[in-house]
C-alpha positions as CSV (number, residue, x, y, z in Angstrom):
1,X,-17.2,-3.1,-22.3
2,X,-13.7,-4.5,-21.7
3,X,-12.6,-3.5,-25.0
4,X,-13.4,0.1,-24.3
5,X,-11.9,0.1,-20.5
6,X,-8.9,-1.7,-22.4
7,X,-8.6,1.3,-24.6
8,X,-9.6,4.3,-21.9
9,X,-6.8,2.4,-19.7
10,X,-4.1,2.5,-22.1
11,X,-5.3,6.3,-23.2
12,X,-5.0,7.1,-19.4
13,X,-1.6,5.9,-18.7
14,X,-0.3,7.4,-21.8
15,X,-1.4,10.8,-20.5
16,X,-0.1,10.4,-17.3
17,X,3.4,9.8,-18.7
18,X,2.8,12.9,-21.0
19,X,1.8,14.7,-17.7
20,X,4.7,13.4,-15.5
21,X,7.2,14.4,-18.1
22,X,5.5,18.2,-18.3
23,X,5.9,18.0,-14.5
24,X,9.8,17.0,-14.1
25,X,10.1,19.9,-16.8
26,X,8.2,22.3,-14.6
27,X,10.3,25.6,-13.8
28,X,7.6,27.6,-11.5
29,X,5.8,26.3,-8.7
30,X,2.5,27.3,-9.0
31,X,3.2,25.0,-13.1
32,X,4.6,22.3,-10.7
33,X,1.4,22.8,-8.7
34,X,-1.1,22.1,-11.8
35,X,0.4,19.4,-12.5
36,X,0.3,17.4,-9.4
37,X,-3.6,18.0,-9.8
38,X,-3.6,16.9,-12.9
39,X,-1.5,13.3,-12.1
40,X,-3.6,12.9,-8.7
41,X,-6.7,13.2,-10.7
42,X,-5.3,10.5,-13.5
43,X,-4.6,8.4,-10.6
44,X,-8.1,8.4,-9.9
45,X,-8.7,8.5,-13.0
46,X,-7.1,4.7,-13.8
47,X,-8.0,3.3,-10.4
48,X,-11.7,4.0,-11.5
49,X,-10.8,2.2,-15.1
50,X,-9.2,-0.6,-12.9
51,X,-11.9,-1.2,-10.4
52,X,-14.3,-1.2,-13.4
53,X,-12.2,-3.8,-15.5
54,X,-11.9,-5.9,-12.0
55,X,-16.0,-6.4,-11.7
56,X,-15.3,-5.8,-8.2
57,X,-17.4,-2.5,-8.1
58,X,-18.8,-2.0,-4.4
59,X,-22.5,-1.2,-3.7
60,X,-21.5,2.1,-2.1
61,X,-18.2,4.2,-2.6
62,X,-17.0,7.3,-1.0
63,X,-13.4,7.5,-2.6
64,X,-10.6,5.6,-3.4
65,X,-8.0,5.4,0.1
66,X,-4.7,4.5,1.3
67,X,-3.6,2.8,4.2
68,X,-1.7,5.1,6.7
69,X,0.3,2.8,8.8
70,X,1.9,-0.8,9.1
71,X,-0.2,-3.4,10.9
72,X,-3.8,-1.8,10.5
73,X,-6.2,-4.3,11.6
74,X,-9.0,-4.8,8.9
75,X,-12.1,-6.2,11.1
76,X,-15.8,-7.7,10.4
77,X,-17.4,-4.2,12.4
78,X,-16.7,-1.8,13.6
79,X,-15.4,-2.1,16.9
80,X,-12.4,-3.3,18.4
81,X,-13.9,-6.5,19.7
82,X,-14.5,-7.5,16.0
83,X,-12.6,-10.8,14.7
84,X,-9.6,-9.5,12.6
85,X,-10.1,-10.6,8.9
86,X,-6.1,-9.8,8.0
87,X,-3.8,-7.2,8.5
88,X,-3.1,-4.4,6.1
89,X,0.6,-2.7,5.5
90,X,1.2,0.9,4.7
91,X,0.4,2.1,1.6
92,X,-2.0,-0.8,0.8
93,X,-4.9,0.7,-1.6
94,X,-8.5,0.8,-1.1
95,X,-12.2,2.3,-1.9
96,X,-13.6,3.9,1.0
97,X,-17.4,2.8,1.2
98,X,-19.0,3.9,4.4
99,X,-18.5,5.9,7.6
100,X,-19.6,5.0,11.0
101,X,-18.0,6.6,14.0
102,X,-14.5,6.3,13.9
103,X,-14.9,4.0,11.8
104,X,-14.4,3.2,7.9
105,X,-15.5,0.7,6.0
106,X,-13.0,-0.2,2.7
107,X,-13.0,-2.7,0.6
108,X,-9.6,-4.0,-0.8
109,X,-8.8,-4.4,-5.0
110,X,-9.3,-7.8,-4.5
111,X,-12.8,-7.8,-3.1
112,X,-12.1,-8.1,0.5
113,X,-13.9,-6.2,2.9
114,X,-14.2,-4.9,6.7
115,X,-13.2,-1.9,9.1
116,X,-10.8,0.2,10.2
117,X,-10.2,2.6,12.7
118,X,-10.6,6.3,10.8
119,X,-6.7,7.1,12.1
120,X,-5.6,4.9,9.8
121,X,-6.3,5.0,6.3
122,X,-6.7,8.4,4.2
123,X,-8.8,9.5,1.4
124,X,-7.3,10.2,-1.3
125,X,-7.2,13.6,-3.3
């Protein structure tokens, strides 16, 4: 199986440099526009490949996510009285796994896992 994600991987990011390229040569917006769907879905796309080649594939996922905002406090639970586990920066990368309240549970590339209030990490597109 490695093999194969080794290959899809290096397939993938070719196609998103063949993609980017078309995009920077874009004249019309709504070209522009088509394009920018088509790079946010390879993102997805090779963070999928990624997560597969990592063995670190959660139980449940909702989406892939970013962190919003510097400082976010990944907890145990969901609550604020929950021990901290660490602290996340801005723009930190992460699957989205479960929704309770205003609460999200994520679970980092490297396999950590824990809460965070829904303000401040987004799913992305």
């Amino acid at each position: 199986m490695e093999e194969i994600l080794d290959r899809a991987i290096k397939q993938v990011t070719q196609l998103t440099q063949d993609y980017r390229e078309l995009y920077e040569r874009a004249t019309r917006a709504t070209e522009r526009e088509l394009l920018g769907k088509i790079l946010r879905q390879k993102k997805f796309e090779m963070d999928a490949l990624e997560l597969l080649k990592s063995g670190r594939v959660p139980e449940r996922f909702i989406t892939f996510g970013t962190v919003t905002d510097d400082s976010v406090n990944l907890r145990e639970g969901p609550s604020t009285t929950s021990p901290v586990v660490l602290t996340l920066q801005q723009d930190t990368g992460c699957i989205l796994m479960d929704r309770k309240g205003n609460w999200v549970n994520i679970q980092l590339y490297d396999g950590k896992q824990g809460w965070v209030f829904k303000d401040y990490v987004r799913a992305n597109e």
